[in-house]
C-alpha positions as CSV (number, residue, x, y, z in Angstrom):
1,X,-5.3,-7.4,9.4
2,X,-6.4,-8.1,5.9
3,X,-2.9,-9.1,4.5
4,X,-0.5,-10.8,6.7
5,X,3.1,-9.3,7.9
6,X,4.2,-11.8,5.4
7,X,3.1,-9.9,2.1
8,X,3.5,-6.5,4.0
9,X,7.3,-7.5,3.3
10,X,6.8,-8.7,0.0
11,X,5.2,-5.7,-1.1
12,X,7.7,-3.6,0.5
13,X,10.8,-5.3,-1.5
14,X,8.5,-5.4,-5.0
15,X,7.7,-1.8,-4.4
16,X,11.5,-0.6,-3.7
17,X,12.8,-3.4,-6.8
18,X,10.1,-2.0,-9.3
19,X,9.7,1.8,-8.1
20,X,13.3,2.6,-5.9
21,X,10.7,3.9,-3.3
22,X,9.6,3.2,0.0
23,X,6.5,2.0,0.9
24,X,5.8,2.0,5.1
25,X,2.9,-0.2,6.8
26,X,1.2,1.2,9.8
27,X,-1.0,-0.8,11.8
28,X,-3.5,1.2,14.3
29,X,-6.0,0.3,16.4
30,X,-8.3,2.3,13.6
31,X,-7.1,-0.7,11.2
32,X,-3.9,-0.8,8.9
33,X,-2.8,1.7,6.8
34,X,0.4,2.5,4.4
35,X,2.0,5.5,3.7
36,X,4.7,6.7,0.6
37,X,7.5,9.1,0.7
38,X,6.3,11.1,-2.6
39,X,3.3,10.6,-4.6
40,X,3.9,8.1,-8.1
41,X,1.1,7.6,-10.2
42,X,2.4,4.2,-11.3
43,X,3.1,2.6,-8.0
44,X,-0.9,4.3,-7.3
45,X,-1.7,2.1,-10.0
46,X,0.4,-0.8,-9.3
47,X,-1.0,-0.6,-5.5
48,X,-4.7,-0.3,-6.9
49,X,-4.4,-3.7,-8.7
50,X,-2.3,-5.4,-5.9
51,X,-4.9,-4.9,-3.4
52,X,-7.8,-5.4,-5.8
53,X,-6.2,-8.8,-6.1
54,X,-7.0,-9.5,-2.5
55,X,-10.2,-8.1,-3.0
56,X,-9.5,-5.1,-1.3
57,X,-11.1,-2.3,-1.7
58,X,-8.3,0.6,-1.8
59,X,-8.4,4.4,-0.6
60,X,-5.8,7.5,-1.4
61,X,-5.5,10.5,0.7
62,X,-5.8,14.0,-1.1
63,X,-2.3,14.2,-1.4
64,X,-1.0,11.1,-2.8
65,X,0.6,9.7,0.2
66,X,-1.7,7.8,2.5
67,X,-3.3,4.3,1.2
68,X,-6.0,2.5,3.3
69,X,-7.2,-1.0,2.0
70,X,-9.9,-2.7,3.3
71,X,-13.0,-5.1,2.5
């Protein structure tokens, strides 16, 4: 795991405080994923520069909804 289950819950609360929406973290044996409930360009953004912060390189599915970060 690249960011621990501490921050997962940080993120989560920033994300619903700053946004009102739900971010969801998914950990699979493929490595850790999240996932969002509607596509929001600024939380992309906001997302992008949180995980580049970590230096984390970050991913988006077609649609919007899937975000994979990893090194």
């Amino acid at each position: 795991m690249y960011i621990t289950i501490g921050e997962v819950s940080k993120l989560k609360a920033d994300v619903k405080e700053l946004f009102s929406a739900e971010i969801h973290f998914h950990d699979a044996c493929g490595g850790m994923f999240f996932s969002l409930d509607e596509k929001n360009p600024a939380l992309q953004e906001y997302l992008t520069d949180y995980f580049s912060g970590k230096n984390l390189k970050v991913n988006f599915s077609d649609d919007g909804l899937q975000i994979s970060a990893m090194r």
